[in-house]
CHARMM-style PDB file with segment names, atoms N, HN, CA, C and O in Angstrom:
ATOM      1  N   UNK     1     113.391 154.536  -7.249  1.00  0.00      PROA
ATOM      2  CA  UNK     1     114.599 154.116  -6.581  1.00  0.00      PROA
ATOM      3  C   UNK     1     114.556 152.598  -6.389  1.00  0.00      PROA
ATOM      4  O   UNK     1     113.648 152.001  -5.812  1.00  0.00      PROA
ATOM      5  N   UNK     2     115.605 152.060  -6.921  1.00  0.00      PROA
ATOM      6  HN  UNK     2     116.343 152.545  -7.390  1.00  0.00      PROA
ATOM      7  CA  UNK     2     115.713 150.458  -6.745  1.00  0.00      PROA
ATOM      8  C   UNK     2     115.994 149.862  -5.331  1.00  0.00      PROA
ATOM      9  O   UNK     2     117.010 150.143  -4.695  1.00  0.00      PROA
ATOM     10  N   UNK     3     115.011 149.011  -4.884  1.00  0.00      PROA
ATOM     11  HN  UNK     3     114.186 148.783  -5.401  1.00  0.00      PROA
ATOM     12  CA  UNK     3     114.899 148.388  -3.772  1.00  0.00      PROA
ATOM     13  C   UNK     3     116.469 148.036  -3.212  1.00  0.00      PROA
ATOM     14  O   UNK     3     117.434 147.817  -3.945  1.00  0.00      PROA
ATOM     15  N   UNK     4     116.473 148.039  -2.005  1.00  0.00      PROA
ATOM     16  HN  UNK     4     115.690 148.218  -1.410  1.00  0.00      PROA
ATOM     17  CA  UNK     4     117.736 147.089  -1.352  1.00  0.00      PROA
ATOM     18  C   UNK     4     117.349 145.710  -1.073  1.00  0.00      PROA
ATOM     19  O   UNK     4     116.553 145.370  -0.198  1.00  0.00      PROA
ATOM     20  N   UNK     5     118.356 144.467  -2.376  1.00  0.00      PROA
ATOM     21  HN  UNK     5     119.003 144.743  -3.087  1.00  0.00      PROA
ATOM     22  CA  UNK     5     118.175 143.006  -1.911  1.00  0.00      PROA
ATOM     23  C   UNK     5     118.437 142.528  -0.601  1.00  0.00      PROA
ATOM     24  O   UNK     5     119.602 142.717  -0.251  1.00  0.00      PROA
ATOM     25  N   UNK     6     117.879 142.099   0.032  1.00  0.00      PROA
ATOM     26  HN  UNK     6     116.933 141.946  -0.252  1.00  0.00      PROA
ATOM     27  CA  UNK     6     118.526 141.454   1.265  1.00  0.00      PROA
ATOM     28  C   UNK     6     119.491 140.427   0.970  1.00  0.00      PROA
ATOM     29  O   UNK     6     118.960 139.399   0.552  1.00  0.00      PROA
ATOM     30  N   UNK     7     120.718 140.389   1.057  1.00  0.00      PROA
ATOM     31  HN  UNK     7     121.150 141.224   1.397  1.00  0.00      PROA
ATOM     32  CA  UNK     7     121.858 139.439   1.109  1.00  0.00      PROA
ATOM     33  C   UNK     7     121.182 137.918   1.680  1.00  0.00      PROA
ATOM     34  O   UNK     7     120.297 137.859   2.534  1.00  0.00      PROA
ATOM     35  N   UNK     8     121.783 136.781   1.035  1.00  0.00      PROA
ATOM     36  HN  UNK     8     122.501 136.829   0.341  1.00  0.00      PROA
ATOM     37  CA  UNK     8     121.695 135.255   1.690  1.00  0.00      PROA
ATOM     38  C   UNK     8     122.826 135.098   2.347  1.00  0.00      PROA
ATOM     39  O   UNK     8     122.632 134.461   3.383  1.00  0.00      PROA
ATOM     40  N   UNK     9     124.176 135.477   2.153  1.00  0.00      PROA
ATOM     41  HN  UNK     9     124.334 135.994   1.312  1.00  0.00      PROA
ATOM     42  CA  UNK     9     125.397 135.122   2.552  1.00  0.00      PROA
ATOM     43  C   UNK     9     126.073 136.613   2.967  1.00  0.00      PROA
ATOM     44  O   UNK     9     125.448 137.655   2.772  1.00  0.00      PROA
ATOM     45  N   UNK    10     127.255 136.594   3.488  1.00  0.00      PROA
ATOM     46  HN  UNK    10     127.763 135.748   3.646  1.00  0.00      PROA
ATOM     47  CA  UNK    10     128.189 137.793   3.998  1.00  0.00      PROA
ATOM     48  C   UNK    10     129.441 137.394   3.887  1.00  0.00      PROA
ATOM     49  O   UNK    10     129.886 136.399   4.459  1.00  0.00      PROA
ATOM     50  N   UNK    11     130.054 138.103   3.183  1.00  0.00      PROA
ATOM     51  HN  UNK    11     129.692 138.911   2.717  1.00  0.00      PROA
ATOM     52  CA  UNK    11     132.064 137.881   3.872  1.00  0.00      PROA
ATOM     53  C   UNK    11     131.901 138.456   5.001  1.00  0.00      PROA
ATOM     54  O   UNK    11     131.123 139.312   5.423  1.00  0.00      PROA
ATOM     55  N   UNK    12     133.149 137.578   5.638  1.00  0.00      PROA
ATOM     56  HN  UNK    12     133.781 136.883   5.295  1.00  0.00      PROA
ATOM     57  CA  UNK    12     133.552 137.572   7.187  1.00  0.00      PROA
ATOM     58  C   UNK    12     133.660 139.253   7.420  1.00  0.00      PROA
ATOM     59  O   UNK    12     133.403 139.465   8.605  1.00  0.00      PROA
ATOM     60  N   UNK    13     133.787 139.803   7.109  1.00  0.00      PROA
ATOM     61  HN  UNK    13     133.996 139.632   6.147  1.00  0.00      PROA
ATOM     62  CA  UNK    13     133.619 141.815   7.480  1.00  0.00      PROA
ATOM     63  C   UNK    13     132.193 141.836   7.371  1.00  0.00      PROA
ATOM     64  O   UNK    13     131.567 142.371   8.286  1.00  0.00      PROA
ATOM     65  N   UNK    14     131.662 141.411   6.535  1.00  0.00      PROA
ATOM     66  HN  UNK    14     132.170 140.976   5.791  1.00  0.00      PROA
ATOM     67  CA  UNK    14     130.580 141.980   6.646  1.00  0.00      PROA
ATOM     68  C   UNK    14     129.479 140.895   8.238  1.00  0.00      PROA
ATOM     69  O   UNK    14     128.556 141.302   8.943  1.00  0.00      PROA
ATOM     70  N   UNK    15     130.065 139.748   8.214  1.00  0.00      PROA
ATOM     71  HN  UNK    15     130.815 139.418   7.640  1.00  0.00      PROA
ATOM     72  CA  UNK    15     129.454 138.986   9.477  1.00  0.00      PROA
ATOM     73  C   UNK    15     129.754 139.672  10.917  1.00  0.00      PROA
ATOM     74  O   UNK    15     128.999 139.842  11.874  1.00  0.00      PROA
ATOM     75  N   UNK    16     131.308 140.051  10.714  1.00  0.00      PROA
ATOM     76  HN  UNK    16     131.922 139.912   9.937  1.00  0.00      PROA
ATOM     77  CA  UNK    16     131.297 140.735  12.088  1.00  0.00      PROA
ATOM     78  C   UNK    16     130.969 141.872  12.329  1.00  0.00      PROA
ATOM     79  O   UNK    16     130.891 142.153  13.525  1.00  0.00      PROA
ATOM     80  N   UNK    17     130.631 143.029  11.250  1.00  0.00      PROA
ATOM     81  HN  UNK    17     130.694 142.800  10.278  1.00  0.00      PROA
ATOM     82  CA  UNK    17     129.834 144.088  11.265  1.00  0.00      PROA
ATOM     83  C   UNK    17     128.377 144.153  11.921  1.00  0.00      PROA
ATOM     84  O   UNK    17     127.672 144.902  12.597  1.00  0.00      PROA
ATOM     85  N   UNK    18     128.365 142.879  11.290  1.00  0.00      PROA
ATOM     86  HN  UNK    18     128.938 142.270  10.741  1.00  0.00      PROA
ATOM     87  CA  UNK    18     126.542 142.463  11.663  1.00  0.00      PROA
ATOM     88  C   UNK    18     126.410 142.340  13.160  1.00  0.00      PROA
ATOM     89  O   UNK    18     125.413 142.818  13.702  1.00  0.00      PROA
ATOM     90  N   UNK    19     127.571 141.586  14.042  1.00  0.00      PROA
ATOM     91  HN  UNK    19     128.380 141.198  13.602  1.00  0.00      PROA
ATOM     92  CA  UNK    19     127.409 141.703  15.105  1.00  0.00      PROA
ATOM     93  C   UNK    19     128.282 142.723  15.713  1.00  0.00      PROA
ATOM     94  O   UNK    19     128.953 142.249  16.630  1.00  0.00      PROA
ATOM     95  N   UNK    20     128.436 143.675  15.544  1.00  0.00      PROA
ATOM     96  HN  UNK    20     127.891 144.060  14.799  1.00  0.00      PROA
ATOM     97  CA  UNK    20     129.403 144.629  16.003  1.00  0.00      PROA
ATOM     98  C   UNK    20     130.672 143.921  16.658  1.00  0.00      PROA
ATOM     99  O   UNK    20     130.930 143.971  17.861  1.00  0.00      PROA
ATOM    100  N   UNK    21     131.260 143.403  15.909  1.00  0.00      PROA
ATOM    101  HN  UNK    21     131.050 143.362  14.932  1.00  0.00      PROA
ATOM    102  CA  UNK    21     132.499 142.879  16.372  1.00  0.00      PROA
ATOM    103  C   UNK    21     133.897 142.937  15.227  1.00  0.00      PROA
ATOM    104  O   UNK    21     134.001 142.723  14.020  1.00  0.00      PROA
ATOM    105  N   UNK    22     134.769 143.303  16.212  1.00  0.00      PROA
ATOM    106  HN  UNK    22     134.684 143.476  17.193  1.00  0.00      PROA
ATOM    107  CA  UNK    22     135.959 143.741  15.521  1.00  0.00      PROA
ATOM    108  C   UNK    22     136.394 142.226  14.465  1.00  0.00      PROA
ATOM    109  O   UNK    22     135.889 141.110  14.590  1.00  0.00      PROA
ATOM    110  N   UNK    23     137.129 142.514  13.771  1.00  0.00      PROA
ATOM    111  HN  UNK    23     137.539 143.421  13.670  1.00  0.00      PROA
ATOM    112  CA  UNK    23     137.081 140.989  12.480  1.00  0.00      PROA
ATOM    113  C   UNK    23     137.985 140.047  12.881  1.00  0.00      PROA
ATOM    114  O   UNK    23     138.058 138.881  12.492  1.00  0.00      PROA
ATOM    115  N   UNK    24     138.841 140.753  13.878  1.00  0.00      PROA
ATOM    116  HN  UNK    24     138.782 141.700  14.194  1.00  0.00      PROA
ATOM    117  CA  UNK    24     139.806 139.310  14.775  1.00  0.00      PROA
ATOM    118  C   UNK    24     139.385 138.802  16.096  1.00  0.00      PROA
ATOM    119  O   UNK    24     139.906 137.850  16.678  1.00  0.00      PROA
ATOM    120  N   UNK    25     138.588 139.379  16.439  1.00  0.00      PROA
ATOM    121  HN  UNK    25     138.165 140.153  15.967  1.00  0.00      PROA
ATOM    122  CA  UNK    25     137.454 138.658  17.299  1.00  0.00      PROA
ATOM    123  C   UNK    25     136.579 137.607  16.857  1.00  0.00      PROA
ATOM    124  O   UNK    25     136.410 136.494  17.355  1.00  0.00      PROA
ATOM    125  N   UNK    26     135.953 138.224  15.663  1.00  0.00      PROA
ATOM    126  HN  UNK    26     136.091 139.128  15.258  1.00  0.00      PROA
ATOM    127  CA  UNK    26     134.701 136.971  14.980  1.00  0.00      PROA
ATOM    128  C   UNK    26     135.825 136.092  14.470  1.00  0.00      PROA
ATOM    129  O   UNK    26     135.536 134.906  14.632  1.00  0.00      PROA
ATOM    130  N   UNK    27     136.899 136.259  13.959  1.00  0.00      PROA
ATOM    131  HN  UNK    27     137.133 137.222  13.827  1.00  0.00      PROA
ATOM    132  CA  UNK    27     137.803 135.195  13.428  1.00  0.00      PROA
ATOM    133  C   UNK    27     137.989 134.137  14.636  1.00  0.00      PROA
ATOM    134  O   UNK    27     138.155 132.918  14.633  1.00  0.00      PROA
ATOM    135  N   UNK    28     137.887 135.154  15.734  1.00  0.00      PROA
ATOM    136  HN  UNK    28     137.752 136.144  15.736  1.00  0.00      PROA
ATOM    137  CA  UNK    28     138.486 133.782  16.795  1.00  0.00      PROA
ATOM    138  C   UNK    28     137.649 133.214  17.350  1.00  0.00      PROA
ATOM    139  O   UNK    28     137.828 132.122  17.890  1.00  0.00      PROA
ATOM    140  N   UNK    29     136.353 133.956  17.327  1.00  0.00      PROA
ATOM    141  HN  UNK    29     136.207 134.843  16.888  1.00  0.00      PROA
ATOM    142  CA  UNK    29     134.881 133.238  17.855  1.00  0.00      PROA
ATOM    143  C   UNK    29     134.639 132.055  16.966  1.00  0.00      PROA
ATOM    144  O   UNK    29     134.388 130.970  17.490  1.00  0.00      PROA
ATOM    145  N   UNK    30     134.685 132.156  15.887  1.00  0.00      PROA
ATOM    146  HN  UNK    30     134.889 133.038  15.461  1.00  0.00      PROA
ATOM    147  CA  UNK    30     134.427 131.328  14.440  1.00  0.00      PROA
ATOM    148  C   UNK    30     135.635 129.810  14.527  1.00  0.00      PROA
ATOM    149  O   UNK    30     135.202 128.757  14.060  1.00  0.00      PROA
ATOM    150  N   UNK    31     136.979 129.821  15.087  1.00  0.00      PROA
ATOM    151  HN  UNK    31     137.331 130.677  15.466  1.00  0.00      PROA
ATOM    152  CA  UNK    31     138.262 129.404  15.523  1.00  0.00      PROA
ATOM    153  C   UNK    31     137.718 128.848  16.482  1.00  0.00      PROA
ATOM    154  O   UNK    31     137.818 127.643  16.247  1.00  0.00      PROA
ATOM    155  N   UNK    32     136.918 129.072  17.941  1.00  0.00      PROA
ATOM    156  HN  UNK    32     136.837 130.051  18.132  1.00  0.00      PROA
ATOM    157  CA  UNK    32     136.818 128.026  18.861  1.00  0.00      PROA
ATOM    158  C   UNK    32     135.555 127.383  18.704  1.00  0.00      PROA
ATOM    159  O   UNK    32     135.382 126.505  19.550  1.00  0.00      PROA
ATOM    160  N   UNK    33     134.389 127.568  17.701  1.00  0.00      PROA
ATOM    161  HN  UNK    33     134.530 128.281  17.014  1.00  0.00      PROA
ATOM    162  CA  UNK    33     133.537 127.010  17.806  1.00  0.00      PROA
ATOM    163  C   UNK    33     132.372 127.866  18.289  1.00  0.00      PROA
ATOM    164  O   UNK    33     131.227 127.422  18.199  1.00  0.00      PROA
ATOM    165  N   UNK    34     132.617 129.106  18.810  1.00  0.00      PROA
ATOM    166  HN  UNK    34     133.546 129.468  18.883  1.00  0.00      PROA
ATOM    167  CA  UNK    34     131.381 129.901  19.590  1.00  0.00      PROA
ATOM    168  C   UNK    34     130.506 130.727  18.531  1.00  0.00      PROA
ATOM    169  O   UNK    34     129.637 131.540  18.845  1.00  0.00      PROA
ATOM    170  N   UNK    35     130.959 130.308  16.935  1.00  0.00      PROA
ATOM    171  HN  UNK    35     131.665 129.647  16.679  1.00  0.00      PROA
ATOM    172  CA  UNK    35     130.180 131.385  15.907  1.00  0.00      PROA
ATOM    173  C   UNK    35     130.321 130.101  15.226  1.00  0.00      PROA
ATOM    174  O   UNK    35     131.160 129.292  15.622  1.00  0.00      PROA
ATOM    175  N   UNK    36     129.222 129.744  13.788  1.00  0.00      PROA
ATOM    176  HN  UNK    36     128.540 130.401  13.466  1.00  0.00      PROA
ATOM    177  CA  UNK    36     128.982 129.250  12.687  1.00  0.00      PROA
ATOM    178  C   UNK    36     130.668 129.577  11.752  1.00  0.00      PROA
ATOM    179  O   UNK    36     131.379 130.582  11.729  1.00  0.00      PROA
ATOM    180  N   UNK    37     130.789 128.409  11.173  1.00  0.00      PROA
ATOM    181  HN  UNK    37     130.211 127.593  11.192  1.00  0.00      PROA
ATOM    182  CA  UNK    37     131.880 128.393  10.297  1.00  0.00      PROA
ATOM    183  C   UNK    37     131.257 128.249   9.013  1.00  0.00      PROA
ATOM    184  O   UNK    37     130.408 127.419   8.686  1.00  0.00      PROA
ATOM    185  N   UNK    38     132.110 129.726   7.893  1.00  0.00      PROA
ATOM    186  HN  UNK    38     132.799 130.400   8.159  1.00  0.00      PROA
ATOM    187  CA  UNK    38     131.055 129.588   6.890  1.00  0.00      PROA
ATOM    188  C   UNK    38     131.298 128.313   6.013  1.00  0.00      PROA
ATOM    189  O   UNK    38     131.896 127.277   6.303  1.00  0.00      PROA
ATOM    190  N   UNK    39     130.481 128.790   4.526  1.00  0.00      PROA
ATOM    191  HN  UNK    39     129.995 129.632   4.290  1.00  0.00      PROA
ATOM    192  CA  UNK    39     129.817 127.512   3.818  1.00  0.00      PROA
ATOM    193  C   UNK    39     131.577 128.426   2.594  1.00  0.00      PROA
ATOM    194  O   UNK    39     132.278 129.420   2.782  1.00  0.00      PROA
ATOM    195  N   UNK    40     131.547 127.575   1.720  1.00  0.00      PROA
ATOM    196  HN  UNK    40     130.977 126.767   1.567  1.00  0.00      PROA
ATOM    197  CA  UNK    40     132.391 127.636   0.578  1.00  0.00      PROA
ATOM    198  C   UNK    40     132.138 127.367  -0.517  1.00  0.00      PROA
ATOM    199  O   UNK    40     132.129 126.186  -0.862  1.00  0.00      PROA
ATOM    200  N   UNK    41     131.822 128.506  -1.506  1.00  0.00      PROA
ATOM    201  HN  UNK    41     131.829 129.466  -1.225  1.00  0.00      PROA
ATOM    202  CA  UNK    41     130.911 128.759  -2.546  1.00  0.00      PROA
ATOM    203  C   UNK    41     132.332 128.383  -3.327  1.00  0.00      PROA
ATOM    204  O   UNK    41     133.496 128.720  -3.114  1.00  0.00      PROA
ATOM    205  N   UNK    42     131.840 127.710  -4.119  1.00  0.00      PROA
ATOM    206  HN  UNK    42     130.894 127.436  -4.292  1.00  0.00      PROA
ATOM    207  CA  UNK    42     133.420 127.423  -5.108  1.00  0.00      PROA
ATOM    208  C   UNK    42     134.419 127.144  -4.483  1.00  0.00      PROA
ATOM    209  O   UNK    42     134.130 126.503  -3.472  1.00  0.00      PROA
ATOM    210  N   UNK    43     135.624 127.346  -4.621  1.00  0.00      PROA
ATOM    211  HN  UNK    43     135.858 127.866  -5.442  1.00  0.00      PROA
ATOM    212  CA  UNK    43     136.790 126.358  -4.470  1.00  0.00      PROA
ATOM    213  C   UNK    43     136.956 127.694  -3.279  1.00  0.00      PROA
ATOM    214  O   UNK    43     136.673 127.398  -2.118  1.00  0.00      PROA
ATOM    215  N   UNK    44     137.306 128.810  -3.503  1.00  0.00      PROA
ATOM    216  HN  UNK    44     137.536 129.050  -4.446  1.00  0.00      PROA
ATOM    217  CA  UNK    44     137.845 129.882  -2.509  1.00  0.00      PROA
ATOM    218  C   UNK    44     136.964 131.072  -1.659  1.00  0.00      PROA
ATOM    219  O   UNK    44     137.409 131.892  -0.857  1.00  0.00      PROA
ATOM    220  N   UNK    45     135.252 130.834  -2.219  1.00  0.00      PROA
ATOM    221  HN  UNK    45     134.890 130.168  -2.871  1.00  0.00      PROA
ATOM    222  CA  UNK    45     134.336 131.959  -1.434  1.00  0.00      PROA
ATOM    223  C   UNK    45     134.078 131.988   0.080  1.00  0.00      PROA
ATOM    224  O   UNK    45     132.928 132.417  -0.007  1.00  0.00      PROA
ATOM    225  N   UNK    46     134.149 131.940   0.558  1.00  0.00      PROA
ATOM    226  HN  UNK    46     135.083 131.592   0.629  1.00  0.00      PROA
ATOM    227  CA  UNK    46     133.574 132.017   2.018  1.00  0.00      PROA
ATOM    228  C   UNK    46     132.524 133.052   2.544  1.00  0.00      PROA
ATOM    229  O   UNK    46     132.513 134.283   2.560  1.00  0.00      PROA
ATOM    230  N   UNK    47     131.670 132.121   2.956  1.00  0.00      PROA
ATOM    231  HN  UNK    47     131.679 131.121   2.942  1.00  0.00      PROA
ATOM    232  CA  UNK    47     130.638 133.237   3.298  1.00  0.00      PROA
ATOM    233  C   UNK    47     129.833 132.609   4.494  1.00  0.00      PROA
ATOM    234  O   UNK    47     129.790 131.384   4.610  1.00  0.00      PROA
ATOM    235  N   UNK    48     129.208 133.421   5.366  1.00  0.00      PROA
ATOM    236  HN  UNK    48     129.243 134.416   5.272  1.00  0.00      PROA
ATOM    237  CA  UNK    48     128.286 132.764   6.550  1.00  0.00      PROA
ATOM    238  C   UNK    48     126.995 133.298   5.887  1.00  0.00      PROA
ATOM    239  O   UNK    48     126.865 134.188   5.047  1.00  0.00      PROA
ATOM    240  N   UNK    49     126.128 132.559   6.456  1.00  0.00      PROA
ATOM    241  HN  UNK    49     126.233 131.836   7.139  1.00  0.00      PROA
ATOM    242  CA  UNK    49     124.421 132.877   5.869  1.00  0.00      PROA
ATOM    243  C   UNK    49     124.422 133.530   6.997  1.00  0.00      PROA
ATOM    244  O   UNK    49     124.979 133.578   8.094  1.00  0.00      PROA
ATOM    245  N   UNK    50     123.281 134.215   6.103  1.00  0.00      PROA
ATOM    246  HN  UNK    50     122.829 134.176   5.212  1.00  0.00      PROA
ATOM    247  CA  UNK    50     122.746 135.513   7.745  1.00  0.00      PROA
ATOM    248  C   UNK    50     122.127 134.704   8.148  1.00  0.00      PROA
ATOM    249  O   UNK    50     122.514 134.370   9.267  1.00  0.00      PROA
ATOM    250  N   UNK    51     121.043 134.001   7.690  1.00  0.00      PROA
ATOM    251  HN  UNK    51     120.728 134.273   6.781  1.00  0.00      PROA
ATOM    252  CA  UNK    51     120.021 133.099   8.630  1.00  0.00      PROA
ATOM    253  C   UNK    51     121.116 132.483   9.852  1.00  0.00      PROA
ATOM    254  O   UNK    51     120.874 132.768  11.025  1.00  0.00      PROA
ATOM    255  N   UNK    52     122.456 131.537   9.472  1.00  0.00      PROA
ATOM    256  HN  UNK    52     122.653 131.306   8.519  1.00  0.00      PROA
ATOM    257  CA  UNK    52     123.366 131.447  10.356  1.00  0.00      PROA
ATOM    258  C   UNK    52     123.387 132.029  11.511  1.00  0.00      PROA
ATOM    259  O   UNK    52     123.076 131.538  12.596  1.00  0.00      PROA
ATOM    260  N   UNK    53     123.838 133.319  11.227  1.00  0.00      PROA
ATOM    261  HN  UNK    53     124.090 133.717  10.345  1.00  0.00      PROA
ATOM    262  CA  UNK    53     124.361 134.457  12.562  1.00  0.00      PROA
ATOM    263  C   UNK    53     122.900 135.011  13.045  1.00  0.00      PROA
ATOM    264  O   UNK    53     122.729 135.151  14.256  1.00  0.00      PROA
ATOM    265  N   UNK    54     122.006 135.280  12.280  1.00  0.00      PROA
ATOM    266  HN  UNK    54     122.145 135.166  11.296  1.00  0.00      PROA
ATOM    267  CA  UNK    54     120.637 134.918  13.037  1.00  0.00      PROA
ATOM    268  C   UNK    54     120.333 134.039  13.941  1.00  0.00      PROA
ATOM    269  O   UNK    54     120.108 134.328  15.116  1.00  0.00      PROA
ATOM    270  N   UNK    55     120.310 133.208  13.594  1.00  0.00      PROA
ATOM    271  HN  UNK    55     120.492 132.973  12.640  1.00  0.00      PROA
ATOM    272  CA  UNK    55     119.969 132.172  14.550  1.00  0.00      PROA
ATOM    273  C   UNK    55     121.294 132.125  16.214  1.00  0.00      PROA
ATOM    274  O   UNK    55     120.977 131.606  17.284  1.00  0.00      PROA
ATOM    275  N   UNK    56     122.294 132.614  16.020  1.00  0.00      PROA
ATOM    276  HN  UNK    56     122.552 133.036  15.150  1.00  0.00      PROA
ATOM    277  CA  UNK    56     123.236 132.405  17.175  1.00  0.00      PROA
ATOM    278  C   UNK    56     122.668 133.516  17.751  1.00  0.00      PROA
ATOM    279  O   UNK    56     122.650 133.474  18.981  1.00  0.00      PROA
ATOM    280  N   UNK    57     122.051 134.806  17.082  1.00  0.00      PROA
ATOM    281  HN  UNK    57     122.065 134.841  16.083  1.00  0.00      PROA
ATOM    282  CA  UNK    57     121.556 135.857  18.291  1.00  0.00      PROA
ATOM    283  C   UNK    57     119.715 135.303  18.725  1.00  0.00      PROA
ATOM    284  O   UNK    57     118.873 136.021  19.264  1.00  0.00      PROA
ATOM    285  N   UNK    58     119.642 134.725  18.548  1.00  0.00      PROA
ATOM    286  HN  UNK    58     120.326 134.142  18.110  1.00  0.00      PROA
ATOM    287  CA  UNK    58     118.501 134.176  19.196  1.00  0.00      PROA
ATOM    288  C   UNK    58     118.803 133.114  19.890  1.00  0.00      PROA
ATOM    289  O   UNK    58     118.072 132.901  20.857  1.00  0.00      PROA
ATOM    290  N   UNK    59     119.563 132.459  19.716  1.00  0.00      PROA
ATOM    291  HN  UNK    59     120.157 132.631  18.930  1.00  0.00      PROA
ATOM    292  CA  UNK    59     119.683 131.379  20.358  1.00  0.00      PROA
ATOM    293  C   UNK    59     119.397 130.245  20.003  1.00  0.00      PROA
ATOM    294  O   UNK    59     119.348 129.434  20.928  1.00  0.00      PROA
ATOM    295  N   UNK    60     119.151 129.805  18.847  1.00  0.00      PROA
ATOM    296  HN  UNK    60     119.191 130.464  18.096  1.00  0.00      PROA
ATOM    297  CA  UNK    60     118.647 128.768  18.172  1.00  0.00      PROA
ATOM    298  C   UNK    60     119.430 127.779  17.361  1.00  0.00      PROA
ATOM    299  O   UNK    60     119.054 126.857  16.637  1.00  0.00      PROA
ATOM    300  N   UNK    61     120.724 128.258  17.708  1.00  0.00      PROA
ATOM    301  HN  UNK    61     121.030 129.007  18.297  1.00  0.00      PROA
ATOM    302  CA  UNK    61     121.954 127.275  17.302  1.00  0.00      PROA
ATOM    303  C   UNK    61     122.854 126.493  18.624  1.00  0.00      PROA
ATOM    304  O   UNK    61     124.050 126.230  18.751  1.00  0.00      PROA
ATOM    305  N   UNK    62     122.054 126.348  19.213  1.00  0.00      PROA
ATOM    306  HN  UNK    62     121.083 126.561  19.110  1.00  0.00      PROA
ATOM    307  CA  UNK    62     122.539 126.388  20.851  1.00  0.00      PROA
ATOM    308  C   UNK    62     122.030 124.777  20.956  1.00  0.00      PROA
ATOM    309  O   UNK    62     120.818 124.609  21.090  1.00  0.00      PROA
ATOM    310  N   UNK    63     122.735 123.818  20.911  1.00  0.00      PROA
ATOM    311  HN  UNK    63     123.720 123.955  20.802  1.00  0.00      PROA
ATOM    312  CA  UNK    63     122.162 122.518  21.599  1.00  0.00      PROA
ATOM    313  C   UNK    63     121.633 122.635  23.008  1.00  0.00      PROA
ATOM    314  O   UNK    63     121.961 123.628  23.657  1.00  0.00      PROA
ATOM    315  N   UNK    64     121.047 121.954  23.410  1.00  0.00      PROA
ATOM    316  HN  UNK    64     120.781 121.147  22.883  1.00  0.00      PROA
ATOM    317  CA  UNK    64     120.262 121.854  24.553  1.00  0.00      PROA
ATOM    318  C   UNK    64     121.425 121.585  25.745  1.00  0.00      PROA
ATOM    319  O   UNK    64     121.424 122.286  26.756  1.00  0.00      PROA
ATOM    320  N   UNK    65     122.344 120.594  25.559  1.00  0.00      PROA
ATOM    321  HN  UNK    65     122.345 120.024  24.737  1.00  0.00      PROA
ATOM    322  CA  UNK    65     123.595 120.273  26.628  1.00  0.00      PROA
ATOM    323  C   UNK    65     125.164 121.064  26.236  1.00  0.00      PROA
ATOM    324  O   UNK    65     126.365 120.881  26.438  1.00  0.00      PROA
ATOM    325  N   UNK    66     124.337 121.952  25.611  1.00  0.00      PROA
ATOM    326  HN  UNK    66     123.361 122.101  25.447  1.00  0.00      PROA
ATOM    327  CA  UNK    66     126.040 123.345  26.047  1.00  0.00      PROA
ATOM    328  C   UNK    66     125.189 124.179  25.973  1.00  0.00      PROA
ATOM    329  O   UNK    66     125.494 125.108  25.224  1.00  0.00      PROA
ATOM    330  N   UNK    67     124.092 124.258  26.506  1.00  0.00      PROA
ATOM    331  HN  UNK    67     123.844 123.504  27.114  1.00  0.00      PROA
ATOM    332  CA  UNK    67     123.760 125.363  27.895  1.00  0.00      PROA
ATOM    333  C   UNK    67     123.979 126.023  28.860  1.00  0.00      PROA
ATOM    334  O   UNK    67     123.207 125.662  29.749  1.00  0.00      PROA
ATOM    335  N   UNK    68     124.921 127.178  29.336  1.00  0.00      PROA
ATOM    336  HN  UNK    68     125.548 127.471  28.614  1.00  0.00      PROA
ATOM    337  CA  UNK    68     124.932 126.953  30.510  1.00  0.00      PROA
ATOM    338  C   UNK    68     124.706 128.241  31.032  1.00  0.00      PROA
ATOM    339  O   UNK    68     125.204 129.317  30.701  1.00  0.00      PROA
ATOM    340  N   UNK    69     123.558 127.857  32.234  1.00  0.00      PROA
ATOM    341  HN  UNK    69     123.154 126.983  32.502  1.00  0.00      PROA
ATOM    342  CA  UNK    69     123.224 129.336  32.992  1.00  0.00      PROA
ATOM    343  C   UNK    69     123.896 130.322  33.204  1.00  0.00      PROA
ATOM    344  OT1 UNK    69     123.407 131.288  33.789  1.00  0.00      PROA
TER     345      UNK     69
END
């Protein structure tokens, strides 16, 4: 049985799947700035890296002064 590749990139369904979020939600998270805006593979691809949306559930896309307790 042939392995499953792990993906580098996601269309936007498949990003908000990843975080269980409905796709006009991540559209609007992505819209104010609170999610990674993807990269653009050719003239029309859009895609977010998982490492991307990785890193926002850890916390590691988070500047130090938009912190807030």
């Amino acid at each position: 049985m042939a392995r499953q590749k792990e993906k580098l990139a996601v269309t936007e369904r498949e990003a908000a799947a990843m975080l269980s979020l409905p796709c006009g939600e991540f559209a609007r998270l992505v819209s104010t700035g609170a999610l990674p805006r993807p990269v653009t593979i050719g003239r029309k691809h859009k895609r977010w890296t998982v490492e991307a949306l990785r890193a926002v559930l850890t916390g590691a896309l988070i500047e130090e002064d938009e912190f807030e307790p």
